[in-house]
N, C-alpha and C positions, 0 to 999 in steps of 0.2 A: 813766347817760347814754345818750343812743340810741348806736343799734352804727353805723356808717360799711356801706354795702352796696359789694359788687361791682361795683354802677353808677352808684358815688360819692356817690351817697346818704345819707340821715338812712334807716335803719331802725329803726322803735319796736321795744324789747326788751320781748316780751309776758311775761319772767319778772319784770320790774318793776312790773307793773300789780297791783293788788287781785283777787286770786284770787277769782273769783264763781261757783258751781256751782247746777246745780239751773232754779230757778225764775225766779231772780237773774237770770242770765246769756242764759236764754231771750227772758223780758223786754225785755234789752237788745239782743237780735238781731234779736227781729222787731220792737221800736221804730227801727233803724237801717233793715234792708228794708224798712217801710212809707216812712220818709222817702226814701230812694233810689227807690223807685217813684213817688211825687208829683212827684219831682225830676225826675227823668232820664228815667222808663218801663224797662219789661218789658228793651227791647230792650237798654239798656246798666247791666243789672242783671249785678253782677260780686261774687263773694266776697269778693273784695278788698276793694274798694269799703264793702260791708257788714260784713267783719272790723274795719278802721279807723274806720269812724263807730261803731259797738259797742265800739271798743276791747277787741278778741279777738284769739283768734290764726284763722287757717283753717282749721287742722286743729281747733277746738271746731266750727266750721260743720260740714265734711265728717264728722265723727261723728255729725251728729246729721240732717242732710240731703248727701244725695251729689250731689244734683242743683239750681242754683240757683231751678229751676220746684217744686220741693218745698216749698224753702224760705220761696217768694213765697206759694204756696197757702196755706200756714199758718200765714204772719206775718199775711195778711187775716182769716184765717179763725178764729186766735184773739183778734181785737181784737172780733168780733162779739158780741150777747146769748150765754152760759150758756145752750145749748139744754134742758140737762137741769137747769135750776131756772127757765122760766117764769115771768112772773107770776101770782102766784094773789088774784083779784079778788073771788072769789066765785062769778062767771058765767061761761061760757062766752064771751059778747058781749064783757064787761071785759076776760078772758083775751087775747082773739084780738086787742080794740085795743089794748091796751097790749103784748102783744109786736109787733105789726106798728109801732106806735110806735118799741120802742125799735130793730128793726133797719133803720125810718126814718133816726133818727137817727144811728146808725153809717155808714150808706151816704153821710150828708150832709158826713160828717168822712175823715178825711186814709184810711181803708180804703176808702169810697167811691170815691174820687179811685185809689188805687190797685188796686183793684179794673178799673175801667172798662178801667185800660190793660193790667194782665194780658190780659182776657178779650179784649182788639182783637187783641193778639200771640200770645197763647198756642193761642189755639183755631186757630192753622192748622196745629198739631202735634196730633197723634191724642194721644198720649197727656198732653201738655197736658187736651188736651178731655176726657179721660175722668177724671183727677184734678177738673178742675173740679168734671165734675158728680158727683163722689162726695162731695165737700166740701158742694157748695152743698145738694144733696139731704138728705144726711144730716142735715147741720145743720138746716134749716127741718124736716124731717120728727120726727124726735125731740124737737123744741118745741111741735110738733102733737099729735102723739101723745098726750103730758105730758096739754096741756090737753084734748084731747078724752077723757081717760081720767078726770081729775077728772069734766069735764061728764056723761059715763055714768054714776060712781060717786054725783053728784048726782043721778039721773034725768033729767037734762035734755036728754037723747038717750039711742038706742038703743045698745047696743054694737055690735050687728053694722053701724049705721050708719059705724061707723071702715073708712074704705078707702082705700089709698093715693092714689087720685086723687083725694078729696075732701081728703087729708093736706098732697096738695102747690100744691093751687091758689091757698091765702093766698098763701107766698112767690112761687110762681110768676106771678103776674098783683102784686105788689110788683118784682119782680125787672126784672119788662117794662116798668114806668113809669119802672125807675131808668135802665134801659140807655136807651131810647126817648125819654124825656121832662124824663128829667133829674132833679135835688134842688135843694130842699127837694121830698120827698112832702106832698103838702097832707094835711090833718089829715080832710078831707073826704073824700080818695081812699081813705084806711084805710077808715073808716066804709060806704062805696059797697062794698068790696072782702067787708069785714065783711056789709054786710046784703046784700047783693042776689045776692052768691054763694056764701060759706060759710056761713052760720047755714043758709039752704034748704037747701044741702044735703048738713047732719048733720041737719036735721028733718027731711029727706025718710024718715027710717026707713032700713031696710035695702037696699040697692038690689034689684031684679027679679034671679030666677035666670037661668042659663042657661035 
């Protein structure tokens, strides 16, 4: 039966609930933070809040995030594509549309939406900002990587043509049409993003020395 609180309350007794560890329980934490964030936004994103929609206790939060801007990065951030298993199409071109696809697609659904409002609130705190782009970088970059390292071991570019700045310009001009212009991504804007700026320039070769 709930326990009666100090403040005459119903409080649920989390030793009643289905004990969930691991995967489970994660799961169920950032499935709660992502809907709190669609809901309510960044700003009245509370543990609480997300311990009772998960049905947890708060201290499984604070063990595993001590801060609720932690939390939020990585309830978005692991709803997004599997940066380290890519799609493998065959092609270089295939590869780069159909991952820009599927994190189309994501950004279009309830991460999308909670995402936007993070990044309005968050980024007026430094180190908001700097989790961000360690997330968002990382992730699009090690998707890049993946495929530009098949395309090389294809022949179908150079290796030394791999450069960070050529790594990050899919996500990064995807990223700008989300914040900018909004979802659905047209199917067309992949494509555009695809030919007229990454495929040139991993053929471009190896970029000019110093």
């Amino acid at each position: 039966m709930p326990r009666i609180s100090a403040m005459g309350g119903q409080d649920t007794d989390h030793r009643k609930r289905p004990r969930r560890r691991g995967e489970a329980l994660d799961a169920a934490i950032f499935q709660a933070t992502l809907a709190e964030l669609a809901e309510n936004g960044y700003a009245k994103l509370t543990m609480e809040r997300v311990a009772e929609r998960a049905r947890a206790s708060k201290a499984s939060l604070y063990r595993r995030w001590p801060t609720r801007l932690q939390l939020a990065i990585e309830a978005v951030y692991h709803t997004l594509p599997d940066p380290d298993s890519p799609p493998d199409t065959g092609s270089l071109r295939g590869d780069l549309i159909a991952w820009l696809r599927q994190a189309a697609e994501a950004l279009a659904g309830p991460a999308g939406e909670a995402l936007r409002g993070l990044l309005g609130e968050a980024l007026s705190d430094r180190d908001g900002t700097l989790q961000i782009r360690r997330n968002s970088q990382g992730v699009g970059r090690r998707a890049m990587q993946e495929i530009a390292r098949r395309a090389a071991a294809r022949g179908e570019i150079h290796p030394a043509s791999i450069t960070p700045r050529r790594l990050e310009a899919a996500q990064a001009m995807l990223r700008s049409h989300f914040l900018f212009q909004g979802v659905p991504i047209p199917d067309h804007v992949i494509a555009e993003i695809v030919d007229e700026v990454v495929l040139p320039a991993f053929m471009a070769g190896p970029p000019p020395g110093p």
